[in-house]
C-alpha positions, 0 to 999 in steps of 0.5 A, a space after each residue: 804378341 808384336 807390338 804391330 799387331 796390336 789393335 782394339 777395333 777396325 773399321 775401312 773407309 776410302 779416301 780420294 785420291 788415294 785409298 787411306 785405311 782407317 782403324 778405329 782404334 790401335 796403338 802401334 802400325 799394324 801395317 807397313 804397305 807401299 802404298 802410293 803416299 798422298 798429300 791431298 786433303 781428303 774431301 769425301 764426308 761420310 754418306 749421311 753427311 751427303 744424304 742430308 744438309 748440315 742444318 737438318 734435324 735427322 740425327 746424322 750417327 758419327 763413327 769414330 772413324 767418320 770424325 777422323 775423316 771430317 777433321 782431314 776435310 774440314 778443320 782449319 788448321 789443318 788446311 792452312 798447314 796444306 797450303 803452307 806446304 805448297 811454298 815449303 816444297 817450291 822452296 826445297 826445289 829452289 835449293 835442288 836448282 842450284 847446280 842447273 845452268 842458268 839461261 838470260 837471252 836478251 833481244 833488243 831493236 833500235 832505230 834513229 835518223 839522222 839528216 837523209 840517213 836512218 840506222 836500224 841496230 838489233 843487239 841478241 845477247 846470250 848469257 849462260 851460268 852455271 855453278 858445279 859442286 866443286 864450287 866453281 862457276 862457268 859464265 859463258 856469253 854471246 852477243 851478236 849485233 846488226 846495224 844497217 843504214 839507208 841512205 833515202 838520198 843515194 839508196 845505198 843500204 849498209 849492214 854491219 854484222 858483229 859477234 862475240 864470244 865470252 868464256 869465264 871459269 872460276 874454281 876457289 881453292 880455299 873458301 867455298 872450295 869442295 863439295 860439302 860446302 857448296 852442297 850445304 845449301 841443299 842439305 840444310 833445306 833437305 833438312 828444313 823440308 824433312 822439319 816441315 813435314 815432321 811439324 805438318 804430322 805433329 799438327 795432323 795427330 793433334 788434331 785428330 788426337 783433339 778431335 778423338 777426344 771430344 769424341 768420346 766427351 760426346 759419347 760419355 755425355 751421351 751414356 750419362 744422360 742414358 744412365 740418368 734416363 734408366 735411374 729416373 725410370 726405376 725410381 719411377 718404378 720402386 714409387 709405384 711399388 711403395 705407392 702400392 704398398 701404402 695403399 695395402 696398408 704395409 708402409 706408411 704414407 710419409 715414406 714415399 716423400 723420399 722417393 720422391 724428393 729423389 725423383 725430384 734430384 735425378 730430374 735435376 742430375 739429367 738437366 745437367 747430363 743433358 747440357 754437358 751433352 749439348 756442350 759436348 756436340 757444340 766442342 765437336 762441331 767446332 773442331 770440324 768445323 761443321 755447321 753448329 745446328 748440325 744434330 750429331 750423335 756418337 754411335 756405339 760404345 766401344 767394348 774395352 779390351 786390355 792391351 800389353 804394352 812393351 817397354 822396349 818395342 815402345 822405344 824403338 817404335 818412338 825412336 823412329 816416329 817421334 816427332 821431337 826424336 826425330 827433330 833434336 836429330 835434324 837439328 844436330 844435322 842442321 847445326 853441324 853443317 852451319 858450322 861448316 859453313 861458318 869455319 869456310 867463312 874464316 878462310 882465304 879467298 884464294 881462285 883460279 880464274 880463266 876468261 877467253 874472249 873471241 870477237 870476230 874483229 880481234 884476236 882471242 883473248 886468252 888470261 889466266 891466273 889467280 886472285 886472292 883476297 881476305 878482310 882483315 879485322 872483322 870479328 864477326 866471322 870468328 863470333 859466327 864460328 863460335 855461334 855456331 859451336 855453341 848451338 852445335 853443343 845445345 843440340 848435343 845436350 838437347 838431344 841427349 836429354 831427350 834420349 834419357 828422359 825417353 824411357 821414364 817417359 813410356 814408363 809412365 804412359 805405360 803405368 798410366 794405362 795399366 793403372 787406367 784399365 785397372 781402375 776399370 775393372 774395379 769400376 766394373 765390379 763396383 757396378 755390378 755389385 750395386 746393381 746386386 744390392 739395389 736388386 736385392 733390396 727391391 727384391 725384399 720390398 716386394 715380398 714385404 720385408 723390412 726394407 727402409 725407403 732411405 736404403 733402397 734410395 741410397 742404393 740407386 744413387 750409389 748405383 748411378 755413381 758407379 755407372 758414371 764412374 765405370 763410364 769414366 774409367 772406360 773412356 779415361 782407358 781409351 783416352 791413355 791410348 790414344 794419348 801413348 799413340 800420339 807420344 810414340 808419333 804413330 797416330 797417322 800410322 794407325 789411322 793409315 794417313 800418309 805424307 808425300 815426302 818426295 819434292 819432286 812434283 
């Protein structure tokens, strides 16, 4: 079986704007849709969340699927990575404006009076900058002037109209010269947004990660508190028989202080069941921050199923989804270019220039030539340059580290799950086993053979811990693959959450 088609449990809910398919459970994307991506923060809550305020007692029952939605919604954390967001994007159109011509026009009145005579000026500048990727840049600017006087003694108006014209080029040939460098600027926040989008993923699973987890802490606090319920309730029961028995006369009445005293510690064993239960509520709460008199409950335990993991599929998968992968990779794109850019520095400025100026009362002006200049003495741009180097070489390391120390990595995240779900069939059968000793010692008592009280009370009790610890082996299982989900950088692909990546808006 592919590793894109391995799953544990699906549910589907939808999301506003956009449908987002949620799966309850798989390690790897079981699908690659073209579905129109979305960064809006999800707003719709499960049903019974709208059916009934926070604050009331009806016990609202949470899927997994229903936490997932709630912590898109409601945690904090998470929203104030949305409006971050909205400044990063800005930025990235910023750095894609560069090479769009920049337009200033400027309008002006003036008016004075001197003796019998007022003079009205009107000035209407235009100004026109444009940068093109080879690095040069174009200024063009045009101004047009009015002055007009009244004479209140002679009623004679003049007017006096002027215009301008001014056209400058300027194209280096050596520092800032060509397109890579005047790209740089764009290239580095292409790179810095693809970084914020990577680090908005990282807070996105790990919070659902967190959330998934105090799930299933709520959901064993919940099985603990059953499995302490049932104990007392058969404890209970194997009283009644002994009470029975001692009344027919078969056991002796000082035995049944044991059953008791054991009733008395199974009472004790669930007052403790049931604070970690209240414990577990309260932590889920917090995370999606709802209301903490809000009474939830986890719904149905999941059944288990083993999954095969793939060493080699794993890898390619973390190597095209891993945040920290994916990051070390942008980060030796970022540093190459700050290197570029710092060996440019080093160089001569050397330009051609060209300027035109037509006004209406001269001749054209017409000047071209070539200006070069260079600050001698100044040791911080071979420090930059070497600065640079230096982080481009880190980066190197840091990503070749990262790299080899991959495979050891999903080698023991998949030797974790596997010991995990070995762990849980042993627990299994350590259950099954003690709920057939505690039966057959039951069994005995009430066909009057020589069972002693001291045995069939040590059997619940070893039934009782078996029971929690198949319950900790199932959800320390369940919880290893979510883990390996979040390593390999694909819990938003499980849970089919997607990020607008296009910085157009």
């Amino acid at each position: 079986m592919k590793s894109s088609q391995l799953f544990l449990f699906i549910h589907k809910i939808n999301l506003i704007p956009t449908a987002i398919l949620l799966v309850f459970y798989q390690i790897f994307p079981a699908f690659s849709q073209n579905n129109p991506a979305t960064e809006v923060i999800p707003n719709k809550y499960p049903a019974i969340f709208q059916m009934t305020s926070p604050s009331s007692n009806t016990i609202k029952k949470l899927m997994l699927q229903d936490v997932v939605v709630l912590v898109l919604a409601k945690n904090t954390e998470i929203q104030n990575a949305y409006l971050d967001r909205t400044i990063q994007k800005r930025e990235l159109a910023i750095a894609e404006d560069k090479f769009n011509p920049d337009f200033t026009p400027t309008l002006s009145f003036s008016t004075n009076k001197l003796g019998n005579t007022t003079n009205i000026d009107s000035n209407l500048d235009a100004k026109v900058v444009m940068k093109i990727p080879t690095g040069a840049e174009i200024n063009f600017g045009w101004n047009a002037s009015t002055k007009t006087s009244n004479n209140s003694n002679t009623n004679i108006s003049n007017n006096n109209f002027q215009q301008n014209l001014q056209l400058s080029f300027r194209q280096p040939l050596l520092r800032g010269a060509g397109i890579t460098v005047n790209k740089a600027s764009i290239e580095l926040a292409r790179i810095n947004e693809q970084d914020n989008i990577i680090n908005l993923k990282s807070i996105l699973a790990d919070t659902i990660t967190k959330s998934i987890f105090a799930y299933r802490e709520l959901l064993q606090a919940q099985e603990r508190v059953k499995i302490e319920e049932l104990s007392i309730k058969n404890a209970q029961e194997n009283l009644e028989v002994t009470k029975a028995l001692i009344a027919a006369g078969r056991k002796a009445p000082i035995e049944i202080v044991q059953e008791q005293a054991n009733i008395a510690n199974r009472r004790v064993s669930l007052l403790a069941a049931q604070n970690s239960l209240e414990s577990s509520k309260l932590a889920l709460l917090a995370i999606l921050d709802i209301d903490k008199n809000t009474n939830i409950e986890a719904a149905d335990f999941p059944t288990v199923q083993q999954i095969k993991l793939d060493l080699e599929n794993l890898k390619q998968t973390a190597i095209q989804n891993q945040p920290s992968y994916l990051q070390s990779l942008l980060n030796l794109e970022r540093n190459n270019i700050e290197l570029v850019l710092a060996k440019d520095e080093k160089r001569w400025d050397l330009s051609f220039n060209v300027d035109i100026n037509d006004g209406n009362n001269q001749d054209n002006d017409v000047r071209a030539g070539l200006a070069m200049t260079r600050t001698i003495g100044d040791l911080s741009l071979q420090q930059r340059v070497e600065q640079a180097q230096i982080n481009l070489k880190k980066s190197q390391n840091s990503f070749e580290d990262i790299n080899r120390n991959l495979d050891i990595e999903l080698q023991d995240q998949i030797r974790n799950i596997n010991l995990s779900f070995s762990q849980l069939e042993l627990a299994r059968q350590a259950t099954e086993l003690s709920k057939q000793q505690l039966d057959i010692e039951q069994q005995k008592q009430r066909l009057g053979g020589q069972t002693r009280i001291i045995d069939i009370v040590n059997f619940q009790n070893n039934l009782v811990e078996a029971q929690n610890a198949e319950l900790s082996a199932t959800i320390q299982y369940l919880n290893a693959l979510t883990t390996i989900d979040q390593f390999l950088g694909t819990t938003l692909q499980t849970w089919q959450i997607q990020i607008e990546q296009n910085s157009q808006e």
